[in-house]
C-alpha angles and dihedrals in degrees: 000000000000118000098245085062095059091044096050085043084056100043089061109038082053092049096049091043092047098053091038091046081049095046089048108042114107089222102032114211133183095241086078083077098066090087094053093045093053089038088048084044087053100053092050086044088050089059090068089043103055090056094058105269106131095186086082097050094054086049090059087044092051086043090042098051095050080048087066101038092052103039088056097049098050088039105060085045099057094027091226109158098201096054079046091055091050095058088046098060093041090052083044083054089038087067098044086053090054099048088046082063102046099053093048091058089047 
């Protein structure tokens, strides 16, 4: 799968699980918005991507790893499942990413 495509995928699976986190949760806080606005980064980052220029993709990987880092780390502190979910399916695009990146070389 090209890259453009994950990052599009992630953008908006963060994007779905951080409104619907926001609308759900019983006191609603604007930190629920962090997802949306790095999946929202992703997809603009998807456009020069998907025109060849690989700069933009390492961005979203760098973007994408701190994502994960930071999603499991919050998440397992507040035990919260849908910020969990969300660090699951960006280290499930992380490695897409990766392998994108390895078949390309080879």
């Amino acid at each position: 799968m090209k890259n453009y495509k994950i990052m599009i995928f992630n953008g908006l699976i963060l994007v779905i699980l951080g409104v619907y986190g926001y609308l759900m949760a019983e006191k609603q806080s604007l930190t629920a918005f962090i997802g949306p606005v790095i999946g929202i980064v992703l997809i603009i980052l998807s456009v020069p991507t998907k025109n060849g220029k690989s700069v933009f993709a390492h961005i979203a990987v760098i973007i994408t790893l701190l994502t994960v880092i930071t999603f499991f780390i919050i998440g397992f502190q507040r035990n919260n499942p849908i910020v969990i979910i969300s660090a699951v399916v960006s280290l499930i695009c992380l490695m897409f990413y990766i392998a994108d990146f390895v078949s390309r070389k080879n």
